[in-house]
C-alpha positions in Angstrom: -4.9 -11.0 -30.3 -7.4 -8.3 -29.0 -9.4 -5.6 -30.8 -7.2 -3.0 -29.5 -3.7 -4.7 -30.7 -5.1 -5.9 -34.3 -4.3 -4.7 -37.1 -7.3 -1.9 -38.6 -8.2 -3.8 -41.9 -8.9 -6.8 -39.7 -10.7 -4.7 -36.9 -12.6 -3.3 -40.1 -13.6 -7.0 -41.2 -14.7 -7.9 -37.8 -16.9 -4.7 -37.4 -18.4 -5.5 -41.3 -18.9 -8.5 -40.6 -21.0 -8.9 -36.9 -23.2 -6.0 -38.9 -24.2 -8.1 -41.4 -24.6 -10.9 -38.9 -27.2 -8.5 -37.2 -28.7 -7.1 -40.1 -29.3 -10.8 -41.6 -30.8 -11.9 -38.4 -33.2 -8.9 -38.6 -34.1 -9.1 -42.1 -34.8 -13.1 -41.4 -37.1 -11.6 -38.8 -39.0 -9.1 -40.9 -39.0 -11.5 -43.4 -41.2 -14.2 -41.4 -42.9 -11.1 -40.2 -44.2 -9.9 -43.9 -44.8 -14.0 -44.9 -47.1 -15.2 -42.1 -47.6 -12.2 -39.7 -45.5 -9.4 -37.2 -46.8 -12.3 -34.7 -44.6 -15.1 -36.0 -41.5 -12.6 -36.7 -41.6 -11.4 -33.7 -41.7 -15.3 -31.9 -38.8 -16.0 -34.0 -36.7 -12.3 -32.8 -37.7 -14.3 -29.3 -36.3 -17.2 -30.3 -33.4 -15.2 -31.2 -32.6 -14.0 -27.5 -33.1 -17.0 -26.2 -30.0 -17.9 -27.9 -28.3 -15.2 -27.6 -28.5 -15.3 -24.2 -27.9 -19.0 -23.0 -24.7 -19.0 -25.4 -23.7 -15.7 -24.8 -23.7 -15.3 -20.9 -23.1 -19.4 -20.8 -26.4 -19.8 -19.4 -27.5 -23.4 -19.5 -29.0 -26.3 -17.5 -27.0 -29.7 -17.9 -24.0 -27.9 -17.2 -24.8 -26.4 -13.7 -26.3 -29.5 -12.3 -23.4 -31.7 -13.4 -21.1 -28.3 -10.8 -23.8 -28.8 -8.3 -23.7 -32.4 -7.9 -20.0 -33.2 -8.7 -18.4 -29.7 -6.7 -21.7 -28.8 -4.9 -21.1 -25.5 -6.8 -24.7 -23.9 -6.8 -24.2 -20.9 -8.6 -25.7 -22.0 -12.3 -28.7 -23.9 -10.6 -29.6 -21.0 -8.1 -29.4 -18.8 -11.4 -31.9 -20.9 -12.9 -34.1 -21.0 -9.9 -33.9 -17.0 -9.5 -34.8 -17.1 -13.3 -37.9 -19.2 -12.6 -39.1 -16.8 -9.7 -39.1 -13.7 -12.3 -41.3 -16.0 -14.3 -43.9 -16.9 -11.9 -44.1 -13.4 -10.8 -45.8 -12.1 -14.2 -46.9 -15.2 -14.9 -49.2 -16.2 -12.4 -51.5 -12.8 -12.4 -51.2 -12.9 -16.1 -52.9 -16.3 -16.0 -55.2 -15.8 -13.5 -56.6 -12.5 -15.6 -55.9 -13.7 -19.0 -57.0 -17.9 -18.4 -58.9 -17.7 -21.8 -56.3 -15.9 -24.0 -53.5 -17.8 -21.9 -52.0 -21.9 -20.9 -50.1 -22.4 -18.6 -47.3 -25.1 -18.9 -49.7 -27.7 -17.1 -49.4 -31.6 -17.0 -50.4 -34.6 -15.3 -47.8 -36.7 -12.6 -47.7 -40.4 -13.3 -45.2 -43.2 -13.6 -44.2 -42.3 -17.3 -43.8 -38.9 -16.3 -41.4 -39.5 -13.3 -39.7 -42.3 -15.5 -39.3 -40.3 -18.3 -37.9 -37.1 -16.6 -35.6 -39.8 -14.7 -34.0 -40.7 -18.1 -34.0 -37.4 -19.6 -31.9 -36.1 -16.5 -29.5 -39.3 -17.3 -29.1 -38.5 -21.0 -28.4 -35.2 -20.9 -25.7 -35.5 -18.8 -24.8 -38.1 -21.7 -24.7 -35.3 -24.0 -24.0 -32.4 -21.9 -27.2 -30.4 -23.4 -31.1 -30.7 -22.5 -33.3 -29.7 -24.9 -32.5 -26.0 -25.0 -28.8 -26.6 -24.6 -28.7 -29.2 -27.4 -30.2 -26.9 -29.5 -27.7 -24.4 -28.5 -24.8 -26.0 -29.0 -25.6 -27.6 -32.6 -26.2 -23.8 -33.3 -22.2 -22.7 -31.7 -21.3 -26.2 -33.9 -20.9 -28.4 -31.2 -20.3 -32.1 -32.4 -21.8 -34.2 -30.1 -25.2 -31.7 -30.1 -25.1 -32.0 -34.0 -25.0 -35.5 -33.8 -27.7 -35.8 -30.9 -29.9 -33.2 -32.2 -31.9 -35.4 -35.3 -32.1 -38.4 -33.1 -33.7 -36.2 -30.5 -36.2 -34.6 -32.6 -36.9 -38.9 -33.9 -37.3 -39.5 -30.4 -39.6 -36.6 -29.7 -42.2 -38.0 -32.9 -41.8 -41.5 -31.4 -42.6 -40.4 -28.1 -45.6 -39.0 -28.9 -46.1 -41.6 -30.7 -46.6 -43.6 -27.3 -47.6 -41.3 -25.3 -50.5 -42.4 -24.3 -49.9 -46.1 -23.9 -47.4 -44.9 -21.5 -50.1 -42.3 -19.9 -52.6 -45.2 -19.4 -50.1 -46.8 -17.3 -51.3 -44.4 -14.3 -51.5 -40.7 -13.3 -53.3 -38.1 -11.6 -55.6 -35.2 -12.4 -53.5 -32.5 -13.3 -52.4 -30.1 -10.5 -51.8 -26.6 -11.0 -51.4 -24.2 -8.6 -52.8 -20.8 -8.8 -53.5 -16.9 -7.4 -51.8 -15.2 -4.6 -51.3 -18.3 -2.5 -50.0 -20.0 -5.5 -47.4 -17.4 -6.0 -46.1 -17.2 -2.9 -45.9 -21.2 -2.2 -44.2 -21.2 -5.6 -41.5 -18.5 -4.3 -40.8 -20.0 -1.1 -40.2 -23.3 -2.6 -37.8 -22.3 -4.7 -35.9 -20.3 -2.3 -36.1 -23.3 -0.1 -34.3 -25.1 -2.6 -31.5 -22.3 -3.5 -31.2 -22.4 0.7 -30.6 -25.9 0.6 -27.7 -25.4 -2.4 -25.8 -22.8 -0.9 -26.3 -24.6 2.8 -24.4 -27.3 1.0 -21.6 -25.4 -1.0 -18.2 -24.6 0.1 -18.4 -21.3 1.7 -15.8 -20.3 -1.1 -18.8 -21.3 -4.0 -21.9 -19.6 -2.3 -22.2 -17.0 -4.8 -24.0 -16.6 -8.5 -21.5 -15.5 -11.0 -22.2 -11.6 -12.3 -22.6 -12.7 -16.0 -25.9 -15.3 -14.6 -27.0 -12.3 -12.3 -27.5 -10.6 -15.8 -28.9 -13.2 -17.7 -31.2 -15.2 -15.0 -33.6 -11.6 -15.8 -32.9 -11.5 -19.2 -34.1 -15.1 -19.8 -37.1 -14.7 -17.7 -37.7 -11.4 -19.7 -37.7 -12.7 -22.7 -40.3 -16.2 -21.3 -42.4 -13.5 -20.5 -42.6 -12.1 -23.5 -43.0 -15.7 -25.3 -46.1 -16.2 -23.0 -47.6 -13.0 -23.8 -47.0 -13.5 -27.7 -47.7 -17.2 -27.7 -50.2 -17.3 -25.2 -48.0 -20.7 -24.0 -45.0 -20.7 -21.8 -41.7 -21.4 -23.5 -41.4 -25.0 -24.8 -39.0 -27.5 -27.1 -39.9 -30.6 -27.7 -43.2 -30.4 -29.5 -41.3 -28.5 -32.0 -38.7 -31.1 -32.7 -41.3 -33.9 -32.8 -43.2 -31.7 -35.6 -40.6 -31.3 -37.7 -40.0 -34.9 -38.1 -43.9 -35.9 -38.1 -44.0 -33.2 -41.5 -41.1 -35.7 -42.8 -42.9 -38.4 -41.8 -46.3 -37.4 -43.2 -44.4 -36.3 -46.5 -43.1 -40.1 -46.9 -46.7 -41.2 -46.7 -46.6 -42.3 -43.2 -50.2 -42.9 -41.2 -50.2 -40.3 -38.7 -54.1 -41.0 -38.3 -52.9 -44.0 -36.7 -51.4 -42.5 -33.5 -53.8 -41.2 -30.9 -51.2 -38.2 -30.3 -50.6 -37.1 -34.0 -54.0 -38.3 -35.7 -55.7 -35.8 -33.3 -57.7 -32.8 -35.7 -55.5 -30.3 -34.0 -52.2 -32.1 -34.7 -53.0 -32.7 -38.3 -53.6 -29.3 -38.9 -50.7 -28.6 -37.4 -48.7 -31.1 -40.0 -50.0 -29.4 -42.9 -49.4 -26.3 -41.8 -45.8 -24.4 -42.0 -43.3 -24.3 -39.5 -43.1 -20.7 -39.4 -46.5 -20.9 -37.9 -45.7 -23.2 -35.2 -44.3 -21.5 -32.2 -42.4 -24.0 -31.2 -40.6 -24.2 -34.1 -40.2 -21.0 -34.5 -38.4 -20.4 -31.1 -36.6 -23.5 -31.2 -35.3 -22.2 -34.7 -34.1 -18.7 -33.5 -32.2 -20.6 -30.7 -30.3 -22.2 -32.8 -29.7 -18.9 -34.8 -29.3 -17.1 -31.6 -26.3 -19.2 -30.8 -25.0 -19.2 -34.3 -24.9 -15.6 -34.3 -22.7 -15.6 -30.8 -20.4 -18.2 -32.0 -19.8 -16.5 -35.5 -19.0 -13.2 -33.7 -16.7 -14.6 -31.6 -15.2 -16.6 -34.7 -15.9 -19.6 -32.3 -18.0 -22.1 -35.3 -14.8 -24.5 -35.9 -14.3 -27.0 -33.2 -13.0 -29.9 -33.7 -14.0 -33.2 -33.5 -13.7 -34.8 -30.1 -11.2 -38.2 -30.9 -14.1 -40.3 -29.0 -13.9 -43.9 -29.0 -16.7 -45.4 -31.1 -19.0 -46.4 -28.2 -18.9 -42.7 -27.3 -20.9 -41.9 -30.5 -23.0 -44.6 -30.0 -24.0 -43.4 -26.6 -24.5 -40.1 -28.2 -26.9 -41.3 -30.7 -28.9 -43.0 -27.9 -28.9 -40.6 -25.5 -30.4 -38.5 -28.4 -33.2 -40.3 -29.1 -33.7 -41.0 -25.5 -33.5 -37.5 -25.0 -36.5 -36.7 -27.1 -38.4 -40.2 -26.1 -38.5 -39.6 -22.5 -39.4 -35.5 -22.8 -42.3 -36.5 -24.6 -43.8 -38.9 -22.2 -42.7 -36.4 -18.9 -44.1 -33.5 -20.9 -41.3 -31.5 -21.3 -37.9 -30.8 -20.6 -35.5 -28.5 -18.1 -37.7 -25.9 -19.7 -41.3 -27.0 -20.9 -41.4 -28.8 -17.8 -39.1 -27.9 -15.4 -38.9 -24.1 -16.2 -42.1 -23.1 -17.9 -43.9 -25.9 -15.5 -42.7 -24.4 -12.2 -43.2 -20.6 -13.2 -47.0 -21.4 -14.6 -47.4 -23.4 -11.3 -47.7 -26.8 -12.4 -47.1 -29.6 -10.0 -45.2 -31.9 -12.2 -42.5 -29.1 -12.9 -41.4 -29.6 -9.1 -41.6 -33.7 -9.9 -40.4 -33.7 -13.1 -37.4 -31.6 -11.6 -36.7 -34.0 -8.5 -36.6 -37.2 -10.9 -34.6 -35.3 -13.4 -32.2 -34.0 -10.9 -31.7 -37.7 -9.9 -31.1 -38.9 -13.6 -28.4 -36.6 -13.7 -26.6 -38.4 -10.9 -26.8 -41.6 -13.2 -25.6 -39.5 -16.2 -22.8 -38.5 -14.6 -21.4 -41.9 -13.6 -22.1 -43.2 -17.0 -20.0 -40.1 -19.1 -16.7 -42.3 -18.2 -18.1 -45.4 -19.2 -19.4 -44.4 -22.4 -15.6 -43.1 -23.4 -16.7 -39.7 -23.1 -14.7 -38.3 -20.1 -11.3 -39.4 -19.7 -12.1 -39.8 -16.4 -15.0 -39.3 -13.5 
């Protein structure tokens, strides 16, 4: 039944209602704003677009690659390249002129990078969500996200954890590329690698839907804005590790122990609230974000997929591999491949090659795991 056939008491309830979703997500916003600073409310109003964006144009990552590879479809992937582009455009200057105030998203390559990005592109073809998407589907009340989500954040912690054992393993000096040369290599790389999609496609697929033509800028708008706020690109998974190093640390747990979380910066960080974080805080209003689409569109029951029981074992696995192997490739499709890409790191262009082959895996294992009927 549409808005226009309805009946008006129930076209009034709808109306009542999606104000009072928006005035609740703006009072949540002025409410962090008042409590810890117009800074952190405003990161968390951020937060909020993000996820109102990926779930409400269907913007997403897993999703796209899975079209690309399976029906060399390239629209979602080129969107997420065009997105990236937008980035680097404001991004780049605004490092290079602002390197003090500013980070880019910049890590090292090395064999637990490449193997953990390798992974993470397998597992979240598992789940159907990386590490924004996950997020944004346990906010819409996805099932298999819900169920993924805590064992991601576990895996995250553990990660980190490790991370350097892994690290010591081997790797180079970071490589970032910067300035007008920097920019431009950036831009024609990735339109090499859109040409290469659509060169692929089916002539009848070599197009970007209208709704990602809208939201590829939107997204980068609103990364912009995070790095500007932040002063860090747009990340996820040192948010999720936090929140379960705060349990951990609450249960008496040694985090002095790990060379990741015993560092002074990272146990201030512990001690601190979340609504100071700006991981967390993002990460949090992405979940809201989505929550507020799917409530709107009266889309929060789904049911429960009738998965065999090695599907939600799989789940649970690729979960915590999902936030394991993000850790040690320093990021995911957006900390690494998104954020790392636009700031002009050289392992968001590895991290997206290894991850891009993980997904192959990922796909062939969906099936397998009871979670496709078929391939």
């Amino acid at each position: 039944m549409t808005d226009t056939t309805m009946p008006a008491p129930t076209r009034a309830g709808n109306i009542t209602r999606r104000g009072a979703l928006i005035l609740g997500a703006l009072a949540l916003c002025g409410l962090v704003a008042v409590m810890v600073g117009a800074r952190f409310g405003l990161l968390l109003m951020i937060g909020l677009g993000f996820g109102i964006t990926l779930e409400g144009f269907r913007f997403g990552f897993a999703g796209p690659w899975r079209a690309t590879i399976t029906r060399r479809d390239p629209g979602g992937t080129i969107a997420q390249l065009i997105a990236i582009a937008i980035v680097a455009l404001a991004a780049f200057p605004l490092l290079s002129s602002h390197g003090s105030e500013m980070v880019g998203a910049h890590a090292p390559v090395g064999l637990a990078m490449i193997g953990g990005a390798f992974v993470f592109g397998a597992a979240m073809q598992v789940v159907m969500g990386c590490g924004s998407g996950t997020l944004v589907n346990s906010g819409s009340g996805n099932p298999i996200s819900l169920m993924a989500l805590p064992f991601f954040a576990i895996g995250s912690f553990a990660g980190a954890f490790h991370l350097l054992w892994w690290t010591s393993l081997g790797s180079m000096p970071t490589v970032a590329f910067s300035g007008t040369s920097g920019l431009i290599g950036t831009l024609v790389a990735l339109a090499a690698v859109a040409a290469v999609l659509l060169w692929r496609a089916p002539p009848e697929l070599r197009r970007v839907p209208r709704r990602l033509w809208i939201a590829a800028p939107v997204l980068a708008g609103l990364a912009i804005l995070n790095l500007l706020v932040a002063g860090q690109p747009w990340g996820v998974v040192y948010g999720l590790g936090l929140w379960v190093a705060k349990g951990a640390a609450a249960t008496g747990v040694d985090l002095t122990q790990s060379a990741f979380w015993g560092t002074e910066a990272n146990i201030a960080r512990v001690g601190q609230s979340l609504l100071t974080d700006v991981t967390s805080l993002t990460n949090l209003g992405i979940i809201g974000g989505a929550f507020l689409v799917a409530a709107w569109r009266n889309g929060l029951s789904q049911k429960l997929p009738s998965y065999p029981a090695r599907a939600w074992i799989a789940t649970i696995v690729a979960g915590f591999l999902l936030g394991y192997s993000s850790r040690l490739a320093f990021g995911c499709n957006v900390g690494a491949f998104f954020s790392g890409i636009s700031t002009g790191s050289l392992h968001g262009w590895v991290w997206f090659a290894a991850a891009f082959a993980g997904a192959f895996v990922g796909i062939r294992l969906r099936p397998l795991l009871g979670l496709e009927a078929k391939a």
